[in-house]
C-alpha positions in Angstrom: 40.0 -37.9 16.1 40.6 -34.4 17.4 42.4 -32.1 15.9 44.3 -28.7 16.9 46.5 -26.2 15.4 50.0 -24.6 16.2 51.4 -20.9 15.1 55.0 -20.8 14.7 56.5 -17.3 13.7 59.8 -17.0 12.0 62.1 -14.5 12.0 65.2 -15.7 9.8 64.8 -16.6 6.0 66.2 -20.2 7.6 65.6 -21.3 10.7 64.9 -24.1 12.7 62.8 -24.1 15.8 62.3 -26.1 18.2 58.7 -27.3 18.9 58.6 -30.0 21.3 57.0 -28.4 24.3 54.4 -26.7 22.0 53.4 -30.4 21.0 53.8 -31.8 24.9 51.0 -29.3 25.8 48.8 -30.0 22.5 48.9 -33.6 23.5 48.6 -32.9 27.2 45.1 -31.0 26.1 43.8 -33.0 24.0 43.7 -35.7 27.5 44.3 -39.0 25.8 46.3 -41.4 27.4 47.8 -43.9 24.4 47.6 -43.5 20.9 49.1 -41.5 17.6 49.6 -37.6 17.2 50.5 -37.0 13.8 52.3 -33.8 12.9 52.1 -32.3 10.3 53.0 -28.9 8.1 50.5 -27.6 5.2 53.5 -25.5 3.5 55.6 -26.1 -0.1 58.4 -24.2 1.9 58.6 -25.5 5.3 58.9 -29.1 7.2 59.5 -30.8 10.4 62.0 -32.9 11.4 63.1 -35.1 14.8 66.4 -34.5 16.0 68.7 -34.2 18.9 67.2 -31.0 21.5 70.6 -31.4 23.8 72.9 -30.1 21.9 72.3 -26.7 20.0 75.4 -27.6 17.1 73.0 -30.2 15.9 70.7 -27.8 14.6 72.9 -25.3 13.9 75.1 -28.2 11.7 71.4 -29.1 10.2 71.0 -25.2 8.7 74.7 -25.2 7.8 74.4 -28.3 5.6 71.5 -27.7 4.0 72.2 -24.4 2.9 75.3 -25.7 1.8 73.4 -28.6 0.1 71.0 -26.5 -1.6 72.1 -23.2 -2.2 69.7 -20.1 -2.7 72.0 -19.3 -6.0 71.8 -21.8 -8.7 70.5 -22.4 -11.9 66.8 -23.1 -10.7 64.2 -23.9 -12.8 61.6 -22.3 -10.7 63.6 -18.6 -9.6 62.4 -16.8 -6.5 62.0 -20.0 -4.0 63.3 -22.8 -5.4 65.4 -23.7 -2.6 63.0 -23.6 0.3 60.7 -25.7 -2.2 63.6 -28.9 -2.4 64.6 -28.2 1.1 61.3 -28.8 2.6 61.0 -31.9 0.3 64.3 -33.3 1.6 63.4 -33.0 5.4 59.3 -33.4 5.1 56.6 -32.4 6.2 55.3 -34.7 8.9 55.8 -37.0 11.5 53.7 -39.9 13.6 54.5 -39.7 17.3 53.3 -42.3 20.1 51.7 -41.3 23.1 51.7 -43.1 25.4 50.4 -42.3 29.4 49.5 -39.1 28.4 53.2 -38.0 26.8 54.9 -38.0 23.9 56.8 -41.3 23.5 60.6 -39.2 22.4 63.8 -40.7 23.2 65.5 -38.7 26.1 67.6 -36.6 23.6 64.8 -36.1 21.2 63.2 -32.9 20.3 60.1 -32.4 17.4 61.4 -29.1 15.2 59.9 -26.7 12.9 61.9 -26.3 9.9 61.2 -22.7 7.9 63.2 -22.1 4.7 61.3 -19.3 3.2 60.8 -16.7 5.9 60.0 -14.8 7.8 57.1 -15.7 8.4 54.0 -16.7 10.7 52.9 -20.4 10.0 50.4 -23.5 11.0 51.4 -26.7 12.1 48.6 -29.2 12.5 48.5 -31.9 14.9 45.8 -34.6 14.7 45.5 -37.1 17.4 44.4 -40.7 17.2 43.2 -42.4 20.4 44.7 -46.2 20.3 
């Protein structure tokens, strides 16, 4: 299995970016031609997600909703973070992606995206691939 690692820098507390050619060229790399690339994100404050790419209210309705969902004010437990910490929980933090002929196996409206909720900040998104 080989391995690699993305950096994905945030500028916005929220903010969801997408990551989907960052991932294309990983896999393109890493010259396998049919298998898995799981991706995942080693934060307690950040996730990934797969969503629509096409239309830019999709996102912007995902940070709406979830802010809305789980607002920064509240009577947290756990003060400071709290809300990137269930936010990140609700979305997750990886996914498993086919490859096959070389690319990523996405739907043609499907985009991979990098989900921060506790920024800004400069993070890692791993990507491991598994021949098949």
């Amino acid at each position: 299995m080989a391995r690699q690692e993305l950096i994905v820098r945030t500028r916005r507390r929220t903010e969801v970016a997408e990551i989907t050619e960052k991932v294309r060229a990983a896999v393109s790399e890493g010259k396998f031609t049919r298998g898995l690339v799981h991706i995942f994100v080693p934060h307690t404050t950040a996730a990934v997600t797969l969503n629509e790419r096409i239309d830019p209210q999709v996102v912007a309705d995902l940070v709406d909703h979830l802010e809305r969902l789980v607002p920064w004010s509240g009577a947290w437990a756990h003060q400071g973070n709290a809300a990137a910490h269930v936010k990140a929980s609700l979305v997750g933090h990886s996914l498993v992606l086919s490859v096959e002929d070389g690319e990523l196996d996405l739907g043609s409206w499907q985009g991979i995206f990098f989900c921060e909720f506790h920024g800004p900040r400069t993070r890692t998104v791993r990507l491991t691939f598994q021949p098949g």
